[in-house]
N, C-alpha and C positions, 0 to 999 in steps of 0.2 A: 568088421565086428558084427555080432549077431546074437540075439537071446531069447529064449525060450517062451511064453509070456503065456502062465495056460494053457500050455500045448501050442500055440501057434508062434512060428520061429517068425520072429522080427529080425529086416536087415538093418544096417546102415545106422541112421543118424536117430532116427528112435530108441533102438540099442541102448547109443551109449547114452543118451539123456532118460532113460529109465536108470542105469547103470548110474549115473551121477547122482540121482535121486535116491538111487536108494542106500549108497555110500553117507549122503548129507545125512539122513534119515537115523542108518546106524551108529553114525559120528553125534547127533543130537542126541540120541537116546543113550549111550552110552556115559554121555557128559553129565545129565540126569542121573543117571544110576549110580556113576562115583563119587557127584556130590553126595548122595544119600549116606553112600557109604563111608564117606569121611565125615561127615557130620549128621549123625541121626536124628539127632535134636532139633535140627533144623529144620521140619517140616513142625513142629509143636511151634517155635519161633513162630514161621508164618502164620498159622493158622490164629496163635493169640495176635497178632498187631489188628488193628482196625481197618477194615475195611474203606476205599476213597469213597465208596456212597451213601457211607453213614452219614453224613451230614446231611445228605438230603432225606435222610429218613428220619429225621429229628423232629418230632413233631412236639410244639409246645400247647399248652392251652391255657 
């Protein structure tokens, strides 16, 4: 197995762990984009919950 990398042909065991990586890569992104698309609302959701470092940013006087 061999692949291409910028013009310079990579043999062997490089290959396929570029090759893995970039399968992981389009398999995560792609998981991201269906969410979106099965629920659009869903990024408004996140965006209104609170933040975990708000309470350190609680300042009283």
């Amino acid at each position: 197995m061999s692949v291409s990398i910028m013009g310079i042909h990579v043999p062997g065991i490089i290959a396929s762990i570029v090759q893995d990586n970039k399968q992981a890569a389009e398999q995560a992104l792609n998981e991201i984009i269906n969410k979106h698309k099965d629920d659009p609302a869903r990024i408004i959701k996140e965006i209104q919950q609170p933040s975990p470092f708000s309470q350190f940013l609680d300042i009283k006087i």
